[in-house]
C-alpha angles and dihedrals in degrees: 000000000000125000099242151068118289136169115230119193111236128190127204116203124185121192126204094018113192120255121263102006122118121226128205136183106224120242116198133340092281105280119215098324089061086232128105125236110252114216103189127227109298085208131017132167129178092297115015142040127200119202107203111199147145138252128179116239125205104211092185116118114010120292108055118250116218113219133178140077093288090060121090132174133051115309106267092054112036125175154177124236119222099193121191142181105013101354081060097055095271117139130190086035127124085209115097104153133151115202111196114210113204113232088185093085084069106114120204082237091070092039078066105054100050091050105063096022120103115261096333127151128192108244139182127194123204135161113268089206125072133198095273098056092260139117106278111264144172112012092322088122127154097215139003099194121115122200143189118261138173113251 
């Protein structure tokens, strides 16, 4: 991998996906206001919903860091927050949850092939839905693998 700074193109896709919940990727640490920016779904059907967006990746110096508005956490274990119910805009909802996507299961050796693959995008899949009927939340994730797809 080179040594610079480059932007990769993820995709988060939640399955099952409970009913009448909204669901929000969140944008920044909340700026003056003390509140985040919401950027709703890019694709949703009857059961799941899927955010594209970009981060920034420094490839300088071994681990890969994870910069941009979408990344959230120290450093060393950035993440992205999923928020759902009230945390996503929803009123008049008894949901206010937060998932955090790890972004630190990202290799370089996925960084790579989605580099220099054609039209590819890093993508994780994980249920929307937890054991006690609401929208996933904290660290409760079905999966934490990313994985190169075709966009």
């Amino acid at each position: 991998m080179p040594d610079s700074e480059m932007t990769i193109p993820l995709r988060i896709t939640l399955h099952r996906v409970p009913v009448d919940v909204r669901f929000a990727l969140q944008h920044g640490k909340g700026g003056a206001s003390g509140h985040p920016s919401l950027v709703p779904p890019t694709r949703t059907t009857s059961d799941s919903l899927s955010f594209d967006f970009e981060v920034r990746v420094d490839a300088k110096g071994g681990a890969p860091r994870f910069l941009g508005e979408f990344t959230q956490g120290p450093p060393d274990k950035r993440f992205v927050y999923v928020n759902s119910g009230q945390s996503a805009g929803q009123a008049g909802t008894f949901w206010n949850r937060r998932a955090k996507i790890p972004l630190m299961t990202i290799t370089p050796d996925l960084i790579e092939k989605v580099r220099t693959g054609r039209k590819m995008i890093l993508e994780i899949e994980i249920e929307g839905t937890i054991k006690d009927g609401g929208p996933v939340c904290a660290s409760h994730l079905s999966s934490t693998e990313w994985r190169p797809v075709r966009r």
